[in-house]
Backbone and ligand atoms as CSV (ligand in chain L), in Angstrom:
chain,resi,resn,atom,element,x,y,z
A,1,UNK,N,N,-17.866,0.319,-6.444
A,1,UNK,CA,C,-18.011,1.228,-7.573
A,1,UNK,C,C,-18.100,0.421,-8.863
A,2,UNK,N,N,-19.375,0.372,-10.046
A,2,UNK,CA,C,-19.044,0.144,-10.973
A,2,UNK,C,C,-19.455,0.890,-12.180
A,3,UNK,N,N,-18.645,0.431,-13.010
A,3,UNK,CA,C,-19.192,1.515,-14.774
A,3,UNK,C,C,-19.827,0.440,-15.145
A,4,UNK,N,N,-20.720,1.119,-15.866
A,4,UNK,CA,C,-22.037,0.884,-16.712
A,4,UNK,C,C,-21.366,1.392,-18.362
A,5,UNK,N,N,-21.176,-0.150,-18.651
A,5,UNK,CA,C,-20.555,0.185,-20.038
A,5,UNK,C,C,-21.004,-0.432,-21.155
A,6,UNK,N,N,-22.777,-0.163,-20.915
A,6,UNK,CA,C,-23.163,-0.537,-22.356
A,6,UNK,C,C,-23.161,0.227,-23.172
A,7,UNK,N,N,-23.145,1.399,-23.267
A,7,UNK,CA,C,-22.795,2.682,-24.366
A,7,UNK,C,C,-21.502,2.742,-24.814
A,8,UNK,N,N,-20.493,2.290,-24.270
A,8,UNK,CA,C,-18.936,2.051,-24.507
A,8,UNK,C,C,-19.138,0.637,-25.483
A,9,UNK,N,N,-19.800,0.013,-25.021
A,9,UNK,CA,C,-20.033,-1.244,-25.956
A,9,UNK,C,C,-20.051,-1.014,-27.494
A,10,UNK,N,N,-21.056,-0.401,-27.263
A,10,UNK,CA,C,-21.946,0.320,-28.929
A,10,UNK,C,C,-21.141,1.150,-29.680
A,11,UNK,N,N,-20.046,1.620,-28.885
A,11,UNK,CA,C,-19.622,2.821,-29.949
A,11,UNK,C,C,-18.158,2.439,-29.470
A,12,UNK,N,N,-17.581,1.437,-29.535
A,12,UNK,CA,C,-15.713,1.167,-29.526
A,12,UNK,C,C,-15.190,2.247,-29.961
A,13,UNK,N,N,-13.777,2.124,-29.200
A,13,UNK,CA,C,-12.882,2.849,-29.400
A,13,UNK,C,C,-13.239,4.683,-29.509
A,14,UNK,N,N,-14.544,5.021,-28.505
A,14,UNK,CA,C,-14.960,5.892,-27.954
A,14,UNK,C,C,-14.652,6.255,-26.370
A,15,UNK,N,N,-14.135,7.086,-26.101
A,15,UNK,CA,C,-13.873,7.402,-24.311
A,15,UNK,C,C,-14.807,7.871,-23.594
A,16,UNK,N,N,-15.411,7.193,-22.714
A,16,UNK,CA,C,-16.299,7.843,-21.539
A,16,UNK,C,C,-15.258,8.063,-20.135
A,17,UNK,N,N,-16.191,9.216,-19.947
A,17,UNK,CA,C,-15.297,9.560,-18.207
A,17,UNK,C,C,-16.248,9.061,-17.198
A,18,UNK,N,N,-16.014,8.804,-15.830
A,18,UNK,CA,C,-16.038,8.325,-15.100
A,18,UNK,C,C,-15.422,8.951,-13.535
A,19,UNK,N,N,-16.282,9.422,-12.450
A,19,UNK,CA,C,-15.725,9.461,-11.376
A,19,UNK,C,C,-16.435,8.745,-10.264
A,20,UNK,N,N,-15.835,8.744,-9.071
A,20,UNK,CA,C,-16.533,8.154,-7.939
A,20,UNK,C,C,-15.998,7.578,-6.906
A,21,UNK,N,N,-16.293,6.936,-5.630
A,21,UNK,CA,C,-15.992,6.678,-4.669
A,21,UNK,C,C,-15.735,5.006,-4.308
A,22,UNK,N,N,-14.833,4.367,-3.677
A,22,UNK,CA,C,-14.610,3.232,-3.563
A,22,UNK,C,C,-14.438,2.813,-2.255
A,23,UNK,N,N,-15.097,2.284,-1.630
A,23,UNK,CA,C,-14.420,1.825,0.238
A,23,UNK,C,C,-13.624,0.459,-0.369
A,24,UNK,N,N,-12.645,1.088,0.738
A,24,UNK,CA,C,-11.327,-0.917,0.974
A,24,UNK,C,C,-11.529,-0.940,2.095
A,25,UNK,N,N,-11.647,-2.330,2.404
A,25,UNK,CA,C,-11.754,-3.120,3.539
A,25,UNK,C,C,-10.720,-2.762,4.331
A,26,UNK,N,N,-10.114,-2.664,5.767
A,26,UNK,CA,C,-8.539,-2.279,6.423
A,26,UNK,C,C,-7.956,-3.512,6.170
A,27,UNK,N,N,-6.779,-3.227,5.995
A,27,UNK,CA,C,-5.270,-4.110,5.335
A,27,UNK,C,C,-5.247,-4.333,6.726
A,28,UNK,N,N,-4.370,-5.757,6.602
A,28,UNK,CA,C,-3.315,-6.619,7.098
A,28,UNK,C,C,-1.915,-5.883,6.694
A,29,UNK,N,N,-1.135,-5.497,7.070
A,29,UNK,CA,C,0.202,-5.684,6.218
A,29,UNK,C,C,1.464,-6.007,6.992
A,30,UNK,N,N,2.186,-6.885,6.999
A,30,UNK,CA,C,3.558,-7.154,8.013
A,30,UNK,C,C,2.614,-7.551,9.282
A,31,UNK,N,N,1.090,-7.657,9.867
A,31,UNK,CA,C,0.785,-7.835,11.371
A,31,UNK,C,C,0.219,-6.176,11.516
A,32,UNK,N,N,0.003,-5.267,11.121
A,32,UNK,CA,C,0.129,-4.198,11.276
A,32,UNK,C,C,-1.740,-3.525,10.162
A,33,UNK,N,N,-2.850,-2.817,11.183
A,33,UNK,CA,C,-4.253,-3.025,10.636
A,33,UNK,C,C,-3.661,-1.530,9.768
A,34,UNK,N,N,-3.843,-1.341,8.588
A,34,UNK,CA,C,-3.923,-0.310,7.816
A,34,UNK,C,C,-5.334,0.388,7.615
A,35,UNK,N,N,-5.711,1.189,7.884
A,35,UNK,CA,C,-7.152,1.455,7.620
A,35,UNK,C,C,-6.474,2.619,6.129
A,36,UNK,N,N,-8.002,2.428,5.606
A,36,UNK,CA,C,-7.934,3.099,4.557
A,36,UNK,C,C,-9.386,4.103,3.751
A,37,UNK,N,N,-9.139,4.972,3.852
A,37,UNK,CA,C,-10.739,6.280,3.989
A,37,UNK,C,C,-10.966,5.724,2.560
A,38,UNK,N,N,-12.464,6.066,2.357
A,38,UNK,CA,C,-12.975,6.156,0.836
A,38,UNK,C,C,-12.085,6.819,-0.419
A,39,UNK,N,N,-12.010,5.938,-1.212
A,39,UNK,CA,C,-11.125,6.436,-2.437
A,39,UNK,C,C,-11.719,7.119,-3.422
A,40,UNK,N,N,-11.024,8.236,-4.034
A,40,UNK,CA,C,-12.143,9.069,-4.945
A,40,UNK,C,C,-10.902,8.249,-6.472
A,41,UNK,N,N,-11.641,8.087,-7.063
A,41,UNK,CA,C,-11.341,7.546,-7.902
A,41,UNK,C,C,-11.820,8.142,-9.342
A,42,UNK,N,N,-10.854,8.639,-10.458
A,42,UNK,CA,C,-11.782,8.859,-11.805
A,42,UNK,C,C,-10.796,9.052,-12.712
A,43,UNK,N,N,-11.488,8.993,-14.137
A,43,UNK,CA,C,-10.401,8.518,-14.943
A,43,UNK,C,C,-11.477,8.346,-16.681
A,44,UNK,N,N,-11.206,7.447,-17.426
A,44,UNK,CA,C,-12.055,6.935,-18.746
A,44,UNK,C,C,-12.138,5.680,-19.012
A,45,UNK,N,N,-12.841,5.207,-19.723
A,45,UNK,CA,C,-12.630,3.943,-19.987
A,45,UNK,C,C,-13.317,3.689,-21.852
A,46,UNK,N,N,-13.109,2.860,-21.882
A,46,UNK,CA,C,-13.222,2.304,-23.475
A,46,UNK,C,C,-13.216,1.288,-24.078
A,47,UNK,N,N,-14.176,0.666,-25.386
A,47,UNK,CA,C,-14.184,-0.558,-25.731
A,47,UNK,C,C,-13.639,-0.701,-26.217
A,48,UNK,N,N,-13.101,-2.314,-26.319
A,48,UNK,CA,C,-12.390,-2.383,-28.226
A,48,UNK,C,C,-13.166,-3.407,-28.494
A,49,UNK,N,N,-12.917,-3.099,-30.294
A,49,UNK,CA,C,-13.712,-4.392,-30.924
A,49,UNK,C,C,-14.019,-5.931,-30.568
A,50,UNK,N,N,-13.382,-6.156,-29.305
A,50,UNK,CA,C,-13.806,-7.360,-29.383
A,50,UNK,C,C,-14.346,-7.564,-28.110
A,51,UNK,N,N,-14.692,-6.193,-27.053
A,51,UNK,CA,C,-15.722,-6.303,-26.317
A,51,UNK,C,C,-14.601,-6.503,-24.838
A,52,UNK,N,N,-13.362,-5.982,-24.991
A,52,UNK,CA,C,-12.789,-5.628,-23.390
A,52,UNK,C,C,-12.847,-4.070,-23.497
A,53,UNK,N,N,-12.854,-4.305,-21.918
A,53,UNK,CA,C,-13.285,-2.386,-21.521
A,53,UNK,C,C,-11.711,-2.197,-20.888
A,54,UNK,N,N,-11.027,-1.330,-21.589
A,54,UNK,CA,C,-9.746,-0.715,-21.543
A,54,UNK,C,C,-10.232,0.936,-20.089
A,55,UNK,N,N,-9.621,0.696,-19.395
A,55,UNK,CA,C,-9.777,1.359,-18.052
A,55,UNK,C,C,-8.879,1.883,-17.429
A,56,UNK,N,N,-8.729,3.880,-17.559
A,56,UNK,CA,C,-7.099,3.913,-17.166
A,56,UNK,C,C,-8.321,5.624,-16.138
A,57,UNK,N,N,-6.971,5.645,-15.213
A,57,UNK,CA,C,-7.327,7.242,-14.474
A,57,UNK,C,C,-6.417,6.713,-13.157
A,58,UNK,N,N,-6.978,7.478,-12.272
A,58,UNK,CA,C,-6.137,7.767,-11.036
A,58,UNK,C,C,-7.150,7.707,-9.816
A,59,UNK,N,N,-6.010,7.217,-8.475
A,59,UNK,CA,C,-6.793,7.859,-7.598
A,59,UNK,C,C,-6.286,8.094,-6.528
A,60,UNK,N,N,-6.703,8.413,-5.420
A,60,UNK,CA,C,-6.723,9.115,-4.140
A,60,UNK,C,C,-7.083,8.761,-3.158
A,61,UNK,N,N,-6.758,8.595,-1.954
A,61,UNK,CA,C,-6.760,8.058,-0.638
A,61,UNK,C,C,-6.221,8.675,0.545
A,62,UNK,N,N,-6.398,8.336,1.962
A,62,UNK,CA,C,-5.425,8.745,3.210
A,62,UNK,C,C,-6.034,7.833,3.751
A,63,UNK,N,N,-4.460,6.630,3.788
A,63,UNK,CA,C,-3.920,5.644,4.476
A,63,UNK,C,C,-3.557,6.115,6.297
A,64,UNK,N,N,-4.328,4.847,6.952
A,64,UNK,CA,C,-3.784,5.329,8.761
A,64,UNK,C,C,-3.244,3.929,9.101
A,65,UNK,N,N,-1.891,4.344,10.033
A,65,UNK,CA,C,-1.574,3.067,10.176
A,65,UNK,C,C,-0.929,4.138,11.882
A,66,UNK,N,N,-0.473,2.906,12.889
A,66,UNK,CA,C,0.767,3.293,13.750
A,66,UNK,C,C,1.570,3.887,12.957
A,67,UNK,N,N,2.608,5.216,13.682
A,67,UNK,CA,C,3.402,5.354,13.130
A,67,UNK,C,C,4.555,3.898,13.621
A,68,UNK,N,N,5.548,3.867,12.600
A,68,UNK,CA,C,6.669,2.744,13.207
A,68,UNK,C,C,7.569,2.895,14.254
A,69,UNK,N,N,7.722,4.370,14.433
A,69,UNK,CA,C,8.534,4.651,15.697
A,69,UNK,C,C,7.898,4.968,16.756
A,70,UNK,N,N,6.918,5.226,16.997
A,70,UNK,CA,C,6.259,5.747,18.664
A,70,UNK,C,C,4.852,5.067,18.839
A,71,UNK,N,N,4.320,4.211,17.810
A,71,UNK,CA,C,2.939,4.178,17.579
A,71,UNK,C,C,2.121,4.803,17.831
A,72,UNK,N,N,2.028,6.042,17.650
A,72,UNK,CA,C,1.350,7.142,17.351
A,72,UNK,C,C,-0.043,6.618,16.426
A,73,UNK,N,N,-0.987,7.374,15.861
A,73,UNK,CA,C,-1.510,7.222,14.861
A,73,UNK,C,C,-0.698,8.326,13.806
A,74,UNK,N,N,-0.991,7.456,12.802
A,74,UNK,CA,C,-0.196,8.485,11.482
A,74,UNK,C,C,-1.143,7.844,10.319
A,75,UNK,N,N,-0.506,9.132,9.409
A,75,UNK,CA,C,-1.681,8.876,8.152
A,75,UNK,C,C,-0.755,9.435,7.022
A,76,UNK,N,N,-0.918,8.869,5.770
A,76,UNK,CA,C,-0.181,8.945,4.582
A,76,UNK,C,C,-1.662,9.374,3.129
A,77,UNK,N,N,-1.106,9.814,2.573
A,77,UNK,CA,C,-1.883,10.523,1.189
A,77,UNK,C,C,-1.690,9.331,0.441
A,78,UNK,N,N,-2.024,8.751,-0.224
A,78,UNK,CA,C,-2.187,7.374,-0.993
A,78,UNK,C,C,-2.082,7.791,-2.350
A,79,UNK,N,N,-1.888,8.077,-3.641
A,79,UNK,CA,C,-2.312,8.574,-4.808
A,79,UNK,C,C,-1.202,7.231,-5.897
A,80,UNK,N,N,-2.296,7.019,-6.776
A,80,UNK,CA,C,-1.720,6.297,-8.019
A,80,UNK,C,C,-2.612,6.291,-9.608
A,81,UNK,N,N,-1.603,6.025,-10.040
A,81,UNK,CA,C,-2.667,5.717,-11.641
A,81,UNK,C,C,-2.584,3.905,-11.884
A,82,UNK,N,N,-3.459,4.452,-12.646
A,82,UNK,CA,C,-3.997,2.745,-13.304
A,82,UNK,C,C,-4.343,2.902,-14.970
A,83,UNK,N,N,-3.432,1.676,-15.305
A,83,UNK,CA,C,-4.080,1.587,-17.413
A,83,UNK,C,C,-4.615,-0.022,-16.698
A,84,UNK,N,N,-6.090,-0.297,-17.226
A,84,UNK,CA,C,-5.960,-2.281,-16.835
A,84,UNK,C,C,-6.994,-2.579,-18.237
A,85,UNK,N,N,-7.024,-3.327,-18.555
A,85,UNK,CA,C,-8.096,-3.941,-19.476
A,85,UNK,C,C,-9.109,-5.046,-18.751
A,86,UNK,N,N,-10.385,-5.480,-18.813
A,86,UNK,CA,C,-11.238,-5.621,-18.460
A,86,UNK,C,C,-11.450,-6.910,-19.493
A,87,UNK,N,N,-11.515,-7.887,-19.551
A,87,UNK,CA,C,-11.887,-9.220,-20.693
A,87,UNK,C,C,-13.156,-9.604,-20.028
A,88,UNK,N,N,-13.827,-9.414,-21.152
A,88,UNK,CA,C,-15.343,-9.898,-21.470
A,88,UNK,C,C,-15.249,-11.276,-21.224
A,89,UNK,N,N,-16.364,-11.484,-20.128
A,89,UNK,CA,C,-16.484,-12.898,-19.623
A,89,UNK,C,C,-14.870,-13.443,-19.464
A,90,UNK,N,N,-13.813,-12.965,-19.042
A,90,UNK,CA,C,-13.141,-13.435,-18.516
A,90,UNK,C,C,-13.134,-14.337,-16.886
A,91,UNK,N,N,-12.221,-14.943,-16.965
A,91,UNK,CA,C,-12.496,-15.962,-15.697
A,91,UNK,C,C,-12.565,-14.992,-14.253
A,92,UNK,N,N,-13.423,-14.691,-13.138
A,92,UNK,CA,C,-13.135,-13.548,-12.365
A,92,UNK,C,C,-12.011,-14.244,-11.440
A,93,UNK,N,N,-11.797,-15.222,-11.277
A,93,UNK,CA,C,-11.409,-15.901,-10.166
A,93,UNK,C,C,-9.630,-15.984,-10.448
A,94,UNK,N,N,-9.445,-15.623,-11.992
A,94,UNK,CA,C,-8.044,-15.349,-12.064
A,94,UNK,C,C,-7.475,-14.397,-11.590
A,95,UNK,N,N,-6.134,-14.146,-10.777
A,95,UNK,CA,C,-6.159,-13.045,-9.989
A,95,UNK,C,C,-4.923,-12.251,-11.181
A,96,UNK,N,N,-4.547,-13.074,-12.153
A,96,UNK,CA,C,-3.243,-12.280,-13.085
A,96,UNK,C,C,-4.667,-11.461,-14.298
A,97,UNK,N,N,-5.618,-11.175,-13.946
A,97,UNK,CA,C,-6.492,-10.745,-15.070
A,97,UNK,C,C,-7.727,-9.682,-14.584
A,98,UNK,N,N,-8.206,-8.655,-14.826
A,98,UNK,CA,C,-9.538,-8.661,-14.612
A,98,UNK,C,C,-10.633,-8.704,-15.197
A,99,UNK,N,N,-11.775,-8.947,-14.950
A,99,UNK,CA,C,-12.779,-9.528,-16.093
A,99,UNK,C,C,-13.949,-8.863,-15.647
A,100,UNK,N,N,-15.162,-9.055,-16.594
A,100,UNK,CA,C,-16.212,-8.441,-16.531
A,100,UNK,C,C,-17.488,-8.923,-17.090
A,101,UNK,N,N,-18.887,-9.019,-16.521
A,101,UNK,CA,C,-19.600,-9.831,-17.502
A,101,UNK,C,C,-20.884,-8.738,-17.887
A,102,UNK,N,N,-21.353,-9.093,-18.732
A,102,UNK,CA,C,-22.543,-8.350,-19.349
A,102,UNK,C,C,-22.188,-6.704,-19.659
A,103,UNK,N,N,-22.691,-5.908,-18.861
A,103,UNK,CA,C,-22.608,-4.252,-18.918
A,103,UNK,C,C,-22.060,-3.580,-17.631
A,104,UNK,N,N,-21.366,-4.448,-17.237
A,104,UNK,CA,C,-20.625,-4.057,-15.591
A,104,UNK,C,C,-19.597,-4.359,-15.527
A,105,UNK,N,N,-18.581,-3.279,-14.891
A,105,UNK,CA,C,-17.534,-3.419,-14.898
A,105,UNK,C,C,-17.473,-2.990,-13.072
A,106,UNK,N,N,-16.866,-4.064,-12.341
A,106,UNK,CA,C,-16.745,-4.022,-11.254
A,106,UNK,C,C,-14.684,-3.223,-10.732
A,107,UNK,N,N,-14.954,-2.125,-10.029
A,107,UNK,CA,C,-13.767,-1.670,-9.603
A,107,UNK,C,C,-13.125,-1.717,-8.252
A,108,UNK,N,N,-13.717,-2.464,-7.485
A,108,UNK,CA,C,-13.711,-2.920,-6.254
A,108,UNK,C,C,-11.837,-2.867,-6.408
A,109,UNK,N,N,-12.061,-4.517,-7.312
A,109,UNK,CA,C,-10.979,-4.997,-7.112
A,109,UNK,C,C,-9.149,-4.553,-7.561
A,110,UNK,N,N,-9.583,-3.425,-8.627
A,110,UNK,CA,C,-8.504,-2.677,-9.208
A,110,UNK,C,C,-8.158,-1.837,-8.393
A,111,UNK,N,N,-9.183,-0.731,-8.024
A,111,UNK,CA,C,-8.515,0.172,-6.828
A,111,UNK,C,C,-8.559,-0.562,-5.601
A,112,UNK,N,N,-8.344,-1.615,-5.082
A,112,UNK,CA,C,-8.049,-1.878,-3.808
A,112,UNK,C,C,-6.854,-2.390,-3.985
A,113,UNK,N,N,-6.331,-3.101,-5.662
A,113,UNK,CA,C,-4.829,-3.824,-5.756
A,113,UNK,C,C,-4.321,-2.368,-5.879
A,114,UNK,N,N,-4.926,-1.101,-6.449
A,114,UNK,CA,C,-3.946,-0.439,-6.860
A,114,UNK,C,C,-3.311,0.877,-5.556
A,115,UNK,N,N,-4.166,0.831,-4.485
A,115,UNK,CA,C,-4.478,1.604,-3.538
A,115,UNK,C,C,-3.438,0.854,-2.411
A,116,UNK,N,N,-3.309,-0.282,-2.364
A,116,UNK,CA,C,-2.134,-1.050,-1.379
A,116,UNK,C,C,-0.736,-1.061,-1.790
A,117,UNK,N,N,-0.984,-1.517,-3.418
A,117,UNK,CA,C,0.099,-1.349,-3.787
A,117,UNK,C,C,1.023,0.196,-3.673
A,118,UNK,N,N,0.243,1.395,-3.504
A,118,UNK,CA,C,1.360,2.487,-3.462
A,118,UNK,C,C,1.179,2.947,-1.854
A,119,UNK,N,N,0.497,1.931,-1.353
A,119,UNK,CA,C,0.471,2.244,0.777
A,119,UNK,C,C,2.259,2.364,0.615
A,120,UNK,N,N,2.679,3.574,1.264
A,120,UNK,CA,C,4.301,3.192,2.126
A,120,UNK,C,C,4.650,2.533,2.828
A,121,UNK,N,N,5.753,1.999,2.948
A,121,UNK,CA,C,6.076,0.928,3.696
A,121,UNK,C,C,6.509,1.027,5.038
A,122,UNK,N,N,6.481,2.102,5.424
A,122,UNK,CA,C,6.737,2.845,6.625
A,122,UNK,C,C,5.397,4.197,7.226
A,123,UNK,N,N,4.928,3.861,8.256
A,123,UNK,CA,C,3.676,5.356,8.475
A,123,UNK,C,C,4.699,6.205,9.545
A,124,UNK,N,N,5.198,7.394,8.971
A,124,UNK,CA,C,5.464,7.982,10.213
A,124,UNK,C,C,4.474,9.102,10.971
A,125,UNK,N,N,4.286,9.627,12.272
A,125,UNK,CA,C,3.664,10.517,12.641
A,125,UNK,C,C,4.041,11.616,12.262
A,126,UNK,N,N,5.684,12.392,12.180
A,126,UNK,CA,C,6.209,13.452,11.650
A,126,UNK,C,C,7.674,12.770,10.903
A,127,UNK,N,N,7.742,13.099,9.966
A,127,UNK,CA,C,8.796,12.967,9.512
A,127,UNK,C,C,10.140,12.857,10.590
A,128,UNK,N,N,10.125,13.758,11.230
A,128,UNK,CA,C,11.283,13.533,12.180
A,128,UNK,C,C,11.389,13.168,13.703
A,129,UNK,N,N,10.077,12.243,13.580
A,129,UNK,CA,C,9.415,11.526,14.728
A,129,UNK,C,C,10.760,10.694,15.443
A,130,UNK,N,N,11.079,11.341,16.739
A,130,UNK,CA,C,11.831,10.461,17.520
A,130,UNK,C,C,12.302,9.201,18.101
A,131,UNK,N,N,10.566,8.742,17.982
A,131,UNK,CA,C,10.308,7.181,18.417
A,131,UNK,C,C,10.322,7.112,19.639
A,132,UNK,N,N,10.066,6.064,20.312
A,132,UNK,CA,C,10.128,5.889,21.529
A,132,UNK,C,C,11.646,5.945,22.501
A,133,UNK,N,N,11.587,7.044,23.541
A,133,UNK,CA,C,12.924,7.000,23.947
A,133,UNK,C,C,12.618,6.066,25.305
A,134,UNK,N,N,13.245,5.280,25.222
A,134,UNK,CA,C,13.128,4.416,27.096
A,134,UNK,C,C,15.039,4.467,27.543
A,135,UNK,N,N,14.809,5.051,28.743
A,135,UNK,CA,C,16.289,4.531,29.394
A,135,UNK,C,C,16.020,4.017,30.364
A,136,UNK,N,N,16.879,3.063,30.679
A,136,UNK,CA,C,17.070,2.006,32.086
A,136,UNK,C,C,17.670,3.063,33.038
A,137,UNK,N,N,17.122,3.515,34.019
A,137,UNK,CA,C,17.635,4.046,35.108
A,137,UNK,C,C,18.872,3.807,35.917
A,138,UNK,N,N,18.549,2.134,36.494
A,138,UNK,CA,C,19.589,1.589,36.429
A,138,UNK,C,C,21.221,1.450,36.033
A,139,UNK,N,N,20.759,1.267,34.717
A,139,UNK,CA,C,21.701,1.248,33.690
A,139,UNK,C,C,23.399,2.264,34.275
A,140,UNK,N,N,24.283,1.548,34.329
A,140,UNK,CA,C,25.436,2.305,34.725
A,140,UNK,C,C,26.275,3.074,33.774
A,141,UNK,N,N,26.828,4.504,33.856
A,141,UNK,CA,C,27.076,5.056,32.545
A,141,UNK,C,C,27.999,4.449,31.722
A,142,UNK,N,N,27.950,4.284,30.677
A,142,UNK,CA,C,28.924,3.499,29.810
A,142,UNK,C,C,30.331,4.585,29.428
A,143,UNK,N,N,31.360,4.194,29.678
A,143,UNK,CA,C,32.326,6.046,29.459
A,143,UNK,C,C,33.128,4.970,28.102
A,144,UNK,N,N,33.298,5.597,27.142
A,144,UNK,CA,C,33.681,4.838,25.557
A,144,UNK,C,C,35.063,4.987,26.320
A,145,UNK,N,N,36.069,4.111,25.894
A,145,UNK,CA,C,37.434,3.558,25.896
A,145,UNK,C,C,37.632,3.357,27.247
A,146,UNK,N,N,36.746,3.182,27.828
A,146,UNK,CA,C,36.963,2.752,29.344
A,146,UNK,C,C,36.731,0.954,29.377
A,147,UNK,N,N,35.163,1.506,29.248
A,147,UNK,CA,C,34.662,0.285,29.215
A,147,UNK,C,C,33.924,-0.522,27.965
A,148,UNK,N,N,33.899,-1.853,27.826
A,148,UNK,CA,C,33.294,-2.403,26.247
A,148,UNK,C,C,32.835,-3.651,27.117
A,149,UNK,N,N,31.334,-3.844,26.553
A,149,UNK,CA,C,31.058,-5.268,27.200
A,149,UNK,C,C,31.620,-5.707,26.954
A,150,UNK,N,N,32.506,-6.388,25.720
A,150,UNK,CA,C,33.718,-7.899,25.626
A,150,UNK,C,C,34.611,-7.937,26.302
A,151,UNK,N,N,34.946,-6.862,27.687
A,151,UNK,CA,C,36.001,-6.729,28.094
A,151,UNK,C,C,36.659,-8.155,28.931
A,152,UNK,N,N,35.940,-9.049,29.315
A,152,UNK,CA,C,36.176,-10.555,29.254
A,152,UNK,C,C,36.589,-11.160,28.699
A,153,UNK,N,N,36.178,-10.836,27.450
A,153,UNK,CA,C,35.989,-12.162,26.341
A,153,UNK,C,C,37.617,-11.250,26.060
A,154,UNK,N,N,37.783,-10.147,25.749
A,154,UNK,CA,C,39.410,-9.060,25.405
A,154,UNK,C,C,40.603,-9.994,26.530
A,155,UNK,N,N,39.872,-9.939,26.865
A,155,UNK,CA,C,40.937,-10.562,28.379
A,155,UNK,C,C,41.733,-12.089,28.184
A,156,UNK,N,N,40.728,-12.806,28.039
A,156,UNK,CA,C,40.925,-14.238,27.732
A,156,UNK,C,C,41.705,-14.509,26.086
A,157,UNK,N,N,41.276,-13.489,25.014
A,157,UNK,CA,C,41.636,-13.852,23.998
A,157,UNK,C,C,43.229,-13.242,24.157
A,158,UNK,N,N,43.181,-12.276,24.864
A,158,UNK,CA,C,45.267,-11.921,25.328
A,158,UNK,C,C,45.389,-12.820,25.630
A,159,UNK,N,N,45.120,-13.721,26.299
A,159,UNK,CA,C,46.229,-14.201,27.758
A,159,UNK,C,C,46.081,-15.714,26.571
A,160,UNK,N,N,45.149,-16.161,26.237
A,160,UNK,CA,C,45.297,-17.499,24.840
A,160,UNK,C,C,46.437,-17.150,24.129
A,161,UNK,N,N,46.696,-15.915,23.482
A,161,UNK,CA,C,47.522,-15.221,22.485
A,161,UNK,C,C,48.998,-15.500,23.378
A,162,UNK,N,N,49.133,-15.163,24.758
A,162,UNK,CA,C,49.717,-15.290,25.227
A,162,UNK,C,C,50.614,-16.903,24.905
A,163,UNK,N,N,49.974,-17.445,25.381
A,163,UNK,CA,C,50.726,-18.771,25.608
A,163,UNK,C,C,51.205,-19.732,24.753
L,1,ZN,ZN,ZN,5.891,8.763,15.723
């Protein structure tokens, strides 16, 4: 997605609006592929006198990841705002800045920092998603004040105490 901001140029400290669509590449995050649907994105933007494009609005998404408890697929609503400024012929390759050259303002890179940054840190399938239940069949019933695995280690530390 980009704005075309030679008319913002010409007339500073004038607001144009702006809407539209953004694809992100699917995230990495923790080992874990995040996919992420087209972002509708819109908002204004504006010059100042000395030729940065001041760039603020919001946007919108639905994030899919595993859920964390059952790995399910699950999906989250994504939504954030953004204020960023834009420096004319700034360096692009700085990542503490964003920059812009001629009459283009590239948004790739704002809504994809700003679209991860509010991903949750958790995807669940339902809120009160159970997770995976596994029991060992096997497994012999545990009866509380009967039995405690340390009951060894309980044993040995008496009979030390002891002596
Ligand atoms: Zn789940």
């Amino acid at each position: 997605m980009e704005l075309d901001v030679s008319t913002a140029l010409s007339q500073p400290g004038q607001e144009f609006p702006f809407s539209g669509t953004q694809a992100i590449a699917d995230q990495e995050i923790y080992g874990t592929i995040v996919k992420i649907d087209d972002c509708e994105v819109s908002g204004t933007f504006m010059a100042d006198d000395s030729g940065n494009i001041n760039v603020k609005g919001q946007l919108r998404t639905t994030a899919h990841a595993p859920c964390a408890n059952c790995l399910k697929e699950a999906s989250a609503v994504v939504e954030n705002d953004f204020v960023e400024d834009f420096q004319r012929n700034g360096d692009p390759e700085d990542d503490e800045i964003f920059a812009y050259e001629g009459h283009t303002v590239s948004m790739s890179k704002l809504v994809m920092s700003y679209a991860v940054m509010a991903l949750p840190i958790r995807f669940l399938c339902r809120e009160d998603c159970p997770g995976l239940t596994y029991k060992d069949p096997d497994a012999a019933p545990v009866e509380t004040g009967k039995q405690y695995p340390f009951a060894g280690l309980r044993q040995l530390l008496d009979q030390m105490e002891e002596v």
